[in-house]
C-alpha positions in Angstrom: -99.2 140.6 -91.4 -97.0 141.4 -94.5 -99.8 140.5 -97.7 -98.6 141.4 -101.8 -99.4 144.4 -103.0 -100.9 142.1 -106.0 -103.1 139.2 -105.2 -104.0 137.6 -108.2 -101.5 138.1 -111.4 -101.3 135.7 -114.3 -98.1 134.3 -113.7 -96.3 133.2 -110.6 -93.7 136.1 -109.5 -90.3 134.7 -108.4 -89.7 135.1 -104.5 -87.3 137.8 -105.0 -89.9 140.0 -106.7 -92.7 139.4 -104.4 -91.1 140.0 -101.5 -90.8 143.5 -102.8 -94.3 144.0 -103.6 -95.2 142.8 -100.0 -96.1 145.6 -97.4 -97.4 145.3 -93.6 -100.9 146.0 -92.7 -102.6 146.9 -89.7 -104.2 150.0 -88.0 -102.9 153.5 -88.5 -100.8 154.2 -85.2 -102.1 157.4 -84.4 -100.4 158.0 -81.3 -97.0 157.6 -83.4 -98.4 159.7 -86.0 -99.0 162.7 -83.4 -95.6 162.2 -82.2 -94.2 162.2 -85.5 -96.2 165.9 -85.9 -94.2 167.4 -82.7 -91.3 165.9 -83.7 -88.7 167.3 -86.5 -91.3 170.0 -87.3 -91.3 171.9 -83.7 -87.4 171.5 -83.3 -87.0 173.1 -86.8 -89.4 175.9 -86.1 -87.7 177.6 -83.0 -84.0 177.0 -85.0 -85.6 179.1 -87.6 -86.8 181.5 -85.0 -83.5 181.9 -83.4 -81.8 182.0 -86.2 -79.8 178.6 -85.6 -81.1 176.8 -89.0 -77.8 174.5 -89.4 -78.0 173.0 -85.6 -81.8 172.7 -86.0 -81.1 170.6 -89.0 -79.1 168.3 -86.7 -82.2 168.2 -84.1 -85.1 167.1 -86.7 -82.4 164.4 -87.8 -81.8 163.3 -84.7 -85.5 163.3 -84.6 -86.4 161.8 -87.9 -84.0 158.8 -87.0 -86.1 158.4 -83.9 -89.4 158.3 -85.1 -88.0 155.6 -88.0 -87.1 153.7 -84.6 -90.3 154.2 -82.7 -92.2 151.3 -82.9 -95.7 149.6 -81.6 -95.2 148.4 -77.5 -94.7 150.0 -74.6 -93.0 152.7 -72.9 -90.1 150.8 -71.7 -88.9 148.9 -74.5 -89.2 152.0 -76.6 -86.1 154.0 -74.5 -83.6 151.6 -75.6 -84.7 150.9 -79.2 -84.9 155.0 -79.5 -82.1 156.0 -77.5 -79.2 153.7 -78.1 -79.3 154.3 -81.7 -79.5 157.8 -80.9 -76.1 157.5 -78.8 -74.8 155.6 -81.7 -76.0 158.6 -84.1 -74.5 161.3 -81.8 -71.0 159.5 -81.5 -71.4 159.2 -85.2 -71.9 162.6 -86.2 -69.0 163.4 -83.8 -66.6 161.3 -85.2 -67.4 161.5 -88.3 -67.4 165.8 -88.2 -63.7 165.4 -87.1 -62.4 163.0 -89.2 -63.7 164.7 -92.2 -61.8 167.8 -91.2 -58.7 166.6 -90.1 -58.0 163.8 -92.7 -57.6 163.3 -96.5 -59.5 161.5 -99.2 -57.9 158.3 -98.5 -57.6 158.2 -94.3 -61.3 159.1 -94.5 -62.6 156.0 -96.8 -60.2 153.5 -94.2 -61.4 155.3 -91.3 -65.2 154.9 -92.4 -64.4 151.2 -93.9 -63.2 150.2 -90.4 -65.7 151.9 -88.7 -68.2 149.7 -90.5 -66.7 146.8 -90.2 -66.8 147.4 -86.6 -71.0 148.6 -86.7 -72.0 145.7 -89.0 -70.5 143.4 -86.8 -72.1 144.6 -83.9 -75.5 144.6 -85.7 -75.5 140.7 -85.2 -76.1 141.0 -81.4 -79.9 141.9 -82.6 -82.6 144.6 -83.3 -81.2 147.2 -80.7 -77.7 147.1 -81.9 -78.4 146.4 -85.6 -80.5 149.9 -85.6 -77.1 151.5 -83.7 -74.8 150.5 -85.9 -77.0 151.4 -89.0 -77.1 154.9 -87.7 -74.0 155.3 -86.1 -72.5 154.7 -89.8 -75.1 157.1 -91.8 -74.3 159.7 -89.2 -70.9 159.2 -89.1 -71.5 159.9 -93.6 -73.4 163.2 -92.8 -71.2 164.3 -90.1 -67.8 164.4 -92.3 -69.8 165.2 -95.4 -72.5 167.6 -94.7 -71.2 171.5 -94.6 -71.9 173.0 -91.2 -70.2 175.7 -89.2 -70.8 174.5 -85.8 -68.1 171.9 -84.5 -68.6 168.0 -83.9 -69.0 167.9 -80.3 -72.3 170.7 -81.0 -73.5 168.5 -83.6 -73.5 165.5 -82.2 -75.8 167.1 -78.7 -78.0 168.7 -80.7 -78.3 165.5 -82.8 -79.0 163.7 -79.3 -81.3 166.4 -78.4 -83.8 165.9 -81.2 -83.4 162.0 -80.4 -84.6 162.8 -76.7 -87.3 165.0 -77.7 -88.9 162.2 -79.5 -88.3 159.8 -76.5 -90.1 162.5 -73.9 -93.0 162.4 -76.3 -93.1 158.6 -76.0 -93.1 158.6 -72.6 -95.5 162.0 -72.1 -97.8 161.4 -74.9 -100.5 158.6 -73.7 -102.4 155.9 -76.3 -105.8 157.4 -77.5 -108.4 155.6 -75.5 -105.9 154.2 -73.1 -106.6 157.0 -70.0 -109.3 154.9 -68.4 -106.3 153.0 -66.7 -102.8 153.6 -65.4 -101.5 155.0 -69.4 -98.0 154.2 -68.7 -98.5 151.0 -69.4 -100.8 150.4 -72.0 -98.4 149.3 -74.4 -97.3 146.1 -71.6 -101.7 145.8 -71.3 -101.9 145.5 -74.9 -99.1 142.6 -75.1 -99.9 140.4 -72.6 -104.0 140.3 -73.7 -102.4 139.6 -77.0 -101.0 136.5 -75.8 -104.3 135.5 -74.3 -106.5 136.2 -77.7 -103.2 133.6 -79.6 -104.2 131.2 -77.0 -107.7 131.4 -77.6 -107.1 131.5 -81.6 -105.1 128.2 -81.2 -107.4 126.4 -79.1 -110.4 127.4 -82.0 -108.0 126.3 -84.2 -106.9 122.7 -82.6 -107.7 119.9 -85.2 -107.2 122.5 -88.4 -105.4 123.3 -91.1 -104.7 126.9 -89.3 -103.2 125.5 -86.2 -99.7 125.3 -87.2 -100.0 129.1 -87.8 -101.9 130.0 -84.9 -99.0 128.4 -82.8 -96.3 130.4 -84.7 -98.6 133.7 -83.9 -98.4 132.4 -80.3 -94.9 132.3 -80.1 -94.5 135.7 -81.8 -97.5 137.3 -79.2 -95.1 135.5 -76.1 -92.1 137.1 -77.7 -93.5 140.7 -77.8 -95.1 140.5 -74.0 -91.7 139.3 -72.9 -89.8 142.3 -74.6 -92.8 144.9 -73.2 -92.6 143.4 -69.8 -88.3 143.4 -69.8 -87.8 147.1 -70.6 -85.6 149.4 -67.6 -88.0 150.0 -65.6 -89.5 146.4 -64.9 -86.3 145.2 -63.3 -85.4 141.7 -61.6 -88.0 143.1 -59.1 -91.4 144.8 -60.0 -91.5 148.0 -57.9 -95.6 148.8 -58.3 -98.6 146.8 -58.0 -99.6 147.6 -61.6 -95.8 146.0 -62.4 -96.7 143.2 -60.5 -100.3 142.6 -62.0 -98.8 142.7 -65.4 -95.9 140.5 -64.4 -98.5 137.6 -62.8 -100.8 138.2 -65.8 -97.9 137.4 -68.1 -96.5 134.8 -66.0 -100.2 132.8 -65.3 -100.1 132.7 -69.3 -97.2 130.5 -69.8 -98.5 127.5 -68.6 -102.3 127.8 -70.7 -100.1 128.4 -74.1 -97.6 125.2 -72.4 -101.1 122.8 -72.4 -102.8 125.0 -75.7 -99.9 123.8 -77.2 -100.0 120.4 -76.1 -103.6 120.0 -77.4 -102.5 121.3 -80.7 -99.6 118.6 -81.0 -102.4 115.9 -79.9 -104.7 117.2 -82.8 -108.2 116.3 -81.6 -110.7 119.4 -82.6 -111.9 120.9 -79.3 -114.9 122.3 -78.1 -115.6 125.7 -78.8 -115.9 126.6 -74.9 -112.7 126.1 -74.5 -111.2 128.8 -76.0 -113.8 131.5 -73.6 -111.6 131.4 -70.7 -108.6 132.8 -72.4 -110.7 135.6 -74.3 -112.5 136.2 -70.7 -108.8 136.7 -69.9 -107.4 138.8 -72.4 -110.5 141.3 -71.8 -109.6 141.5 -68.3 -106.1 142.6 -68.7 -107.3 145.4 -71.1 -110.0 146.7 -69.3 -108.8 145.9 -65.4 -112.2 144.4 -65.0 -112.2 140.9 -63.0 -112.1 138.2 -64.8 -115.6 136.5 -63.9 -116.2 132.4 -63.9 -114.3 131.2 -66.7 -115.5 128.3 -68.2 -113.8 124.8 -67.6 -112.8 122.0 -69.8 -113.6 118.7 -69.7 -110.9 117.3 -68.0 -111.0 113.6 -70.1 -106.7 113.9 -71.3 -103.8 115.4 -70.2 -103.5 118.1 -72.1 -107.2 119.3 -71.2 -106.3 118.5 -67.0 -103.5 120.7 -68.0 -105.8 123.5 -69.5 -107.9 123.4 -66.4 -105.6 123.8 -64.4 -103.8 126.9 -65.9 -107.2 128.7 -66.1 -107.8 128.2 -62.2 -104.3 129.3 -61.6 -105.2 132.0 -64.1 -108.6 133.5 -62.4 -107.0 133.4 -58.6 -103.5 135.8 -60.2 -106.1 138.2 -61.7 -108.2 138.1 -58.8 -105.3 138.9 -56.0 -104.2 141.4 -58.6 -100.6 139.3 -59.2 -98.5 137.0 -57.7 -98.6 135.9 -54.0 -95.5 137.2 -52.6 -94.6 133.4 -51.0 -95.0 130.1 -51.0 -98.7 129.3 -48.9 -99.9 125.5 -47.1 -101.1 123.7 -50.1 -99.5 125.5 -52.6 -99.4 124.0 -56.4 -96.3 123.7 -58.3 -98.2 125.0 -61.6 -98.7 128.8 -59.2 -95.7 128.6 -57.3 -94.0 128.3 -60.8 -95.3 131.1 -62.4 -95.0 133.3 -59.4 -90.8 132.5 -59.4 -91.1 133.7 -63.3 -93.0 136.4 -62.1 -90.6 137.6 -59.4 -87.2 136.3 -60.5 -87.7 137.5 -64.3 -88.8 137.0 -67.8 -85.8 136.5 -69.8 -83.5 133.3 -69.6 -80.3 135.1 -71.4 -78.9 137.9 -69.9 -76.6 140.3 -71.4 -73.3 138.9 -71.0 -70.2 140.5 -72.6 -69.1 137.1 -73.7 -71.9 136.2 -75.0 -72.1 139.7 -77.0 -68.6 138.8 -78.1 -69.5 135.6 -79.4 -72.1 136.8 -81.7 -70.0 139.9 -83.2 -67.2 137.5 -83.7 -69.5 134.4 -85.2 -70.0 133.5 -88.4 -73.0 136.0 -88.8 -71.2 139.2 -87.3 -68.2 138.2 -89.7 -69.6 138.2 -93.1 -72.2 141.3 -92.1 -69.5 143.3 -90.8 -67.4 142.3 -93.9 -70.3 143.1 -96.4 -70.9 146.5 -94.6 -67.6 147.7 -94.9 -67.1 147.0 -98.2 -70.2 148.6 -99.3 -69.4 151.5 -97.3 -66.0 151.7 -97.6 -66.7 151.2 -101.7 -69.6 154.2 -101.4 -67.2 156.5 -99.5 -64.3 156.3 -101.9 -66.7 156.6 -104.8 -68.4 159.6 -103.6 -64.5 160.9 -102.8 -63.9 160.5 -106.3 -66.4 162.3 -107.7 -66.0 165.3 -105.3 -69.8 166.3 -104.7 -70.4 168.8 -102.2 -73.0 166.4 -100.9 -71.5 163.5 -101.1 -72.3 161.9 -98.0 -75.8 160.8 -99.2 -74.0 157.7 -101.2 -72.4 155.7 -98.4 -75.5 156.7 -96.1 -77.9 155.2 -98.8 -75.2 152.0 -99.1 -75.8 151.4 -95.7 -79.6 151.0 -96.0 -79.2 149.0 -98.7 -76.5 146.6 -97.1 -79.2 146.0 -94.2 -80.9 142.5 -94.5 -83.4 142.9 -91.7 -84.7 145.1 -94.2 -85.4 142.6 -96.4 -84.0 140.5 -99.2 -81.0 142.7 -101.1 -83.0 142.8 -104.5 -86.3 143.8 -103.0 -84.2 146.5 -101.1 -82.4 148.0 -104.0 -85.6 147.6 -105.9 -87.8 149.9 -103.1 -85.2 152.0 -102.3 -84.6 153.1 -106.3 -88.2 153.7 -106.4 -88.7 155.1 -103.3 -86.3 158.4 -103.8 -87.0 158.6 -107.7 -90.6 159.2 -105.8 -89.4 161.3 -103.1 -87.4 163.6 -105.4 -89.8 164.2 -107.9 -92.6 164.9 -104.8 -90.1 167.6 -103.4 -89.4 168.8 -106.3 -93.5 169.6 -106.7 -93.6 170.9 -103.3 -90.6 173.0 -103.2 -91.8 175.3 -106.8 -94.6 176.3 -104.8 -94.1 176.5 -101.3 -93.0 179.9 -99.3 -89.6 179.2 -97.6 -88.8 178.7 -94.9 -92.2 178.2 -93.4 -93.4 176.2 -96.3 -90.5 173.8 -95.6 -91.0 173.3 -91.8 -94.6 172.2 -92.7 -93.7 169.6 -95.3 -90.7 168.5 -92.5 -94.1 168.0 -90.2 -95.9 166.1 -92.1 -93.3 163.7 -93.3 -92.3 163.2 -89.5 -96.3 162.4 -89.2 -96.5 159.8 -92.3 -93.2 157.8 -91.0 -95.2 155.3 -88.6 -97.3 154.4 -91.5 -94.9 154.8 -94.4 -92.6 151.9 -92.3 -94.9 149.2 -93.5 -93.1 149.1 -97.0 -89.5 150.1 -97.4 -90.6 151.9 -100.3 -92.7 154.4 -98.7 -90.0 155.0 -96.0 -88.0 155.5 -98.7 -90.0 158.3 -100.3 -91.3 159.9 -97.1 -87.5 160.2 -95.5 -86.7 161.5 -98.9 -88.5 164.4 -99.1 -88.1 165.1 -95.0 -84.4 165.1 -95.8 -83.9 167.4 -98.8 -87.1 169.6 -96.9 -84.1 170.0 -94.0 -81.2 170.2 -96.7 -82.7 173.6 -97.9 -84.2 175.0 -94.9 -79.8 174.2 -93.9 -79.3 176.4 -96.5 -78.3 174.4 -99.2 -79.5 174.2 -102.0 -82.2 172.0 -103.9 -80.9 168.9 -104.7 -83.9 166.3 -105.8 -82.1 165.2 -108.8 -78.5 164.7 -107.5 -80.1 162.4 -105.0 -81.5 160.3 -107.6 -77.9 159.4 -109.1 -76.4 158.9 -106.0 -78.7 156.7 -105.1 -78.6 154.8 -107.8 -74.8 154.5 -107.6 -75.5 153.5 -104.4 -77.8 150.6 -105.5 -75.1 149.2 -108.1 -72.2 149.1 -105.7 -74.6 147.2 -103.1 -75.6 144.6 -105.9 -72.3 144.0 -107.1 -70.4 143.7 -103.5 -74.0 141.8 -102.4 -73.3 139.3 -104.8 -68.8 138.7 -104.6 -68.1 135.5 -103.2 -66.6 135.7 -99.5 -64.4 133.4 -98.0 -65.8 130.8 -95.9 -69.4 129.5 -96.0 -72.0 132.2 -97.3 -75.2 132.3 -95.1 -73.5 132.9 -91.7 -76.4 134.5 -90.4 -79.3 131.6 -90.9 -76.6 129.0 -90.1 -75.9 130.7 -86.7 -79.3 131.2 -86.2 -80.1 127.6 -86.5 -77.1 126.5 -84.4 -78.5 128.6 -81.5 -82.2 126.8 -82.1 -80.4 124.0 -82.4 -78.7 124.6 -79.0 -82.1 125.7 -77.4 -84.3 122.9 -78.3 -82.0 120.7 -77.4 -81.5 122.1 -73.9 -85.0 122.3 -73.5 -85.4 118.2 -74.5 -82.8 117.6 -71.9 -84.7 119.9 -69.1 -88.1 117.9 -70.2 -86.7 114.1 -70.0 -84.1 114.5 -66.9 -87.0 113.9 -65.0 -86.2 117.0 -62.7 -89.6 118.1 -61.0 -92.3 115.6 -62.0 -93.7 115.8 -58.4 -96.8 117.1 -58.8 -98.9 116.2 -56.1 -100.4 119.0 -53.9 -99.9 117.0 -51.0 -96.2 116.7 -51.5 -93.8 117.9 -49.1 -92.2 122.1 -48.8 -89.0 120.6 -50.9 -90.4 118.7 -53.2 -93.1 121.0 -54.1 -90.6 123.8 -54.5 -88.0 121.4 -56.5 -90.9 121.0 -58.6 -91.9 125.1 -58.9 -88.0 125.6 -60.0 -88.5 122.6 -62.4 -92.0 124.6 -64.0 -90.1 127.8 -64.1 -86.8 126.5 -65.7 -89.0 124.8 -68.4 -90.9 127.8 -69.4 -87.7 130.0 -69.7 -86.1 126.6 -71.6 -89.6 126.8 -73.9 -89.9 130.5 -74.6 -86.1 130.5 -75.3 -86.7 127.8 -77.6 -89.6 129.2 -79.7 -87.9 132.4 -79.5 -85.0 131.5 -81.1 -86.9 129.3 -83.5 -88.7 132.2 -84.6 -85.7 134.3 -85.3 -84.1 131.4 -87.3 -87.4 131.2 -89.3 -87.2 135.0 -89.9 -83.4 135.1 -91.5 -84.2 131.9 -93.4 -87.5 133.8 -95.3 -85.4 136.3 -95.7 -82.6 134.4 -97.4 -85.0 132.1 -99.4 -86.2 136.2 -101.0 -83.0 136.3 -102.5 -81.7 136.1 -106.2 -80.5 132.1 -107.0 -76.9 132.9 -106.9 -77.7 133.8 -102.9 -80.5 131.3 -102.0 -78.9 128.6 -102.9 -76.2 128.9 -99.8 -79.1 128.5 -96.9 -81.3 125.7 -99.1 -82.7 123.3 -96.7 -82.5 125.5 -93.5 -86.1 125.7 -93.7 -86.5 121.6 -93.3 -84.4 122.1 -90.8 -86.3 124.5 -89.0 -89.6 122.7 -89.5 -88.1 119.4 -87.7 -87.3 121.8 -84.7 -90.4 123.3 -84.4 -91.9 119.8 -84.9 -89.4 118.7 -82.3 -90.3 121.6 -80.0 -93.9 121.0 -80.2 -93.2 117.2 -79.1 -90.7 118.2 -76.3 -94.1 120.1 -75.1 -96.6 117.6 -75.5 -94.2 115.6 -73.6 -93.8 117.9 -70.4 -97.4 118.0 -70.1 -98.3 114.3 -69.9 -95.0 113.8 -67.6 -96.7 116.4 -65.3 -99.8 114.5 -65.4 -98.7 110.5 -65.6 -95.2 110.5 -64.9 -94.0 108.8 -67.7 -94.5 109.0 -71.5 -96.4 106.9 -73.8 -94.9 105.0 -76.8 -96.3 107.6 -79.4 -93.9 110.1 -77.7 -91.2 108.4 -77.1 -91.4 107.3 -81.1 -92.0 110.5 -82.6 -89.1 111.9 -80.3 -86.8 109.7 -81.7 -88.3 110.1 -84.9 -87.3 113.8 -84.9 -83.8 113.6 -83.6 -82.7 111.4 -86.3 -84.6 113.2 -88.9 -82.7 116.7 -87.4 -79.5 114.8 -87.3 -80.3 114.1 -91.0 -81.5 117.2 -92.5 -79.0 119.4 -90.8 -76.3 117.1 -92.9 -77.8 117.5 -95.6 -77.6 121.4 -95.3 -73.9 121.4 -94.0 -75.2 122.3 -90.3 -73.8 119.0 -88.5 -70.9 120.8 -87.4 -71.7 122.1 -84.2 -74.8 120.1 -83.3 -75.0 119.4 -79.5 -73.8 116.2 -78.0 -75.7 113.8 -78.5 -78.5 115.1 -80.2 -79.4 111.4 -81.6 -79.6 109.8 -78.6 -81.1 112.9 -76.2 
């Protein structure tokens, strides 16, 4: 959970400020930090040994870019946030090796600019293709700036090599403590008992002040089981039991955060028993242990019924070891629900090529891509200008800079300044007394090692890739270069401030506002789903079609729900981010938070609402009030930011 550096200070900071004193914490990752150690430093050792220093170089970037990618969760969703980037990187150094040779000055800076017009507006599809873009465009820099004698296309494999290496060592390399069970997936175990220990945490928490945050650690717990459990290998179609074990765990959990969610919108404290059965839970996934007797709730309201329900549903998934593989006599639409989410998948929004068109071409991929290009395009022709050897480093530091899932653009420029004045002046310590070029190769080794803990503050990333780099720079060949690196980068940081800050036609803030719009879109879908009145049958008794019409109905609601709340969540991250900013930015997304708070309100309501229509059939006047409450208070705040364009139909009236 990001914290300030500085707790208590006399006066209040300004957002902009903090946010750069702010800095993740959490347990050292020491499986990353071993990878990190076998890493760069290994690649660069048997380079030196064969004498190939300048494609070793490429390797332990290629590496070093990995391991900045290689984040906490599991095995599959690690291949695709390592290794697309990595193609990205290798296609950049390629192109950008033979464009530097074959063209001038000036075709190079409007080759580069349109290159990253194209990569930043890519980067709006999400994580994956943000982190593509950013290093498709800083090895695209290095590629047609760095001096090598080896052509493009050797580059660029070696480059891919050292981003494989690190991707075998993810896969290889099993979590300390985690060989008691199946290793491969202890990053998917982890995730889905996380979701069980939220739901416990916002059960304790029901009738607090801390609920509203517990919920909001719910949905982000959901969000990261759903990406561990959605990676290649766990395809429409789980293909092992453990797959299947996971997928039933994961799916049995939906409906006990659906009624935990519920009880938190009622707001009547609850006993503390009832948050056991979903700690008894998350235990069981972590250890493989049965579950035991869970304890039940008192089943006095709907949201409680609902509870008790869920946790039987629960202990018969972990005790078959997953899903039943069909529908059986007497089946429940609550089980047969989750197992259709179990078997049919996890994700509501598949990768569609229009749908991937839409968001490069939206308002968001439009002023990114513009603001990336222009940075970059300003960086290269800059750095043509004043015809350093090494000029590359300026566009490839713009390109950080310009990235705002890094954070605000102040608090970037901010870290990043302080981060390679500190890296220089390290490497410059280090490199005085240590024996080339095994001295070198070590300090490469280490700095792969501290780059899973140095990512918790942009700063420290900053300083550790510093010294890795300029470590790699001389055992190239080159020569020391600590203090050049300082001016360029802060070159780098005033173009970035001044282009930051130009005024851009249209509407600034096209990344919250399309944010919202999708929320927007989501929770109103999810409304619709709730109140067509599609799958209320709910009676064991019923017959085979209605009890399936009502398994499709539980299963459409919970991919309707998670794609609400995930969305929501996104929209909540890009307006903190944007609230971080300097004045002259903020003031372009004020009010989207409101906004955002009426959804999640909203969202909360449509929930409470699904339960008690599963229970009753039919809502009481407090929801059908505060429903209509909501919608005209959306419909009012999301004028008063300048969102009402776009708004579904009939929002007011839904």
């Amino acid at each position: 959970m990001p914290r300030p550096l500085l707790n208590v200070l006399p006066v209040a900071l300004p957002p902009w400020l903090t946010h750069a004193l702010r800095a993740q914490r959490g347990p050292v990752p020491w499986n990353a930090v071993l990878r990190g150690v076998l890493a760069a430093g290994p690649l660069l050792v048997v380079a030196v040994v064969v004498g190939r220093e300048p494609l070793g170089v490429m390797a332990a970037l290629g590496a070093m870019f990995a391991g900045i990618n290689d984040r906490p969760g599991s095995r599959r969703t690690a291949v695709p946030r390592i290794g697309v980037p990595g193609l990205a990187g290798a296609a950049g150094i390629a192109v950008g090796t033979y464009a530097g040779e074959g063209l001038g000055a000036v075709p190079l800076t409007l080759t580069l600019t349109v290159l990253g017009l194209l990569a930043g507006a890519v980067s709006a599809v999400g994580p994956v293709a943000s982190g593509a873009g950013t290093q498709l465009l800083v090895a695209a820099a290095i590629g047609a700036g760095m001096p090598l004698p080896e052509p493009g296309w050797q580059r660029a494999l070696f480059f891919l090599a050292g981003t494989g290496w690190l991707i075998a060592l993810r896969l290889a390399l099993p979590t300390p403590g985690a060989l008691a069970n199946d290793f491969r997936f202890d990053g998917e175990r982890a995730a889905v008992g996380g979701v069980y220990d939220a739901i416990a945490d916002l059960l304790a928490a029901v009738g607090g002040q801390r609920a509203g945050g517990r919920r909001a650690a719910l949905t982000a717990a959901l969000d990261h089981a759903q990406d561990a459990l959605a990676g290649p290998r766990l395809r429409r179609y789980a293909s092992s039991a453990a797959e299947r074990r996971l997928r039933g765990q994961y799916a049995a959990a939906l409906p006990l955060a659906e009624a935990a969610t519920a009880l938190a919108w009622a707001g009547e404290a609850l006993p503390a028993r009832t948050a056991q059965g979903p700690r008894r839970l998350a235990v069981a996934v972590r250890t493989g242990e049965p579950c035991g007797p869970l304890p039940a709730p008192a089943r006095t309201v709907p949201g409680l019924r609902a509870l008790d329900d869920a946790l039987l549903h629960a202990a018969e998934t972990f005790d078959r070891g997953g899903p039943r593989p069909r529908r059986t006599s007497g089946s429940h639409p609550l089980g047969l629900g989750a197992e259709r989410t179990a078997h049919k998948g996890l994700h509501l929004r598949p990768l569609r090529a229009r749908a991937l068109l839409r968001a490069v071409t939206g308002t968001g991929g439009r002023e990114y891509g513009l603001r990336v290009a222009l940075c970059y395009g300003a960086a290269v022709a800059v750095a043509q200008a004043l015809h350093h050897v090494h000029w590359y480093w300026l566009p490839a530091t713009a390109v950080f800079l310009v990235k705002p899932d890094l954070g605000p653009l102040v608090s970037r420029v901010l870290n990043r300044a302080a981060g390679t004045v500190l890296g220089a002046l390290v490497f410059a310590g280090f490199a005085a007394v240590l024996p080339r070029p095994e001295g070198l190769v070590a300090l490469v080794a280490v700095s792969g090692a501290l780059i899973p803990v140095a990512t918790r503050h942009f700063a420290a990333q900053t300083a550790v890739v510093t010294v890795l780099v300029l470590a790699l720079v001389m055992v190239g060949g080159e020569p020391e270069a600590s203090w050049s690196r300082i001016g360029e980068t802060l070159l780098a940081c005033a173009i970035v401030l001044v282009v930051g800050h130009l005024p851009a036609p249209g509407q600034r803030g096209g990344n919250v506002r399309a944010r919202l719009t999708a929320a927007t879109d989501a929770a109103h879908a999810y409304l619709t789903h709730v109140l067509s009145g599609a799958g209320v049958v709910t009676a064991v008794g019923a017959d085979d079609d209605g009890v399936d019409g009502a398994a499709d109905d539980r299963a459409t609601r919970w991919a309707l729900r998670r794609e609400a709340y995930r969305t929501l969540a996104e929209a909540r991250a890009a307006i903190d981010r944007s609230a971080a900013e300097l004045p002259t930015l903020a003031r372009h997304t004020a009010g989207t938070d409101e906004v955002a708070a009426t959804l999640e309100r909203l969202v909360d309501t449509t929930t409470a609402c699904a339960v008690h229509l599963d229970d009753t059939g039919r809502l009481t006047a407090r929801h059908t009030e505060r429903l209509a409450a909501l919608l005209d208070e959306l419909v009012d705040r999301r004028e008063g930011a300048g969102l009402l364009a776009g708004s579904p139909a009939g929002l007011r009236s839904a």
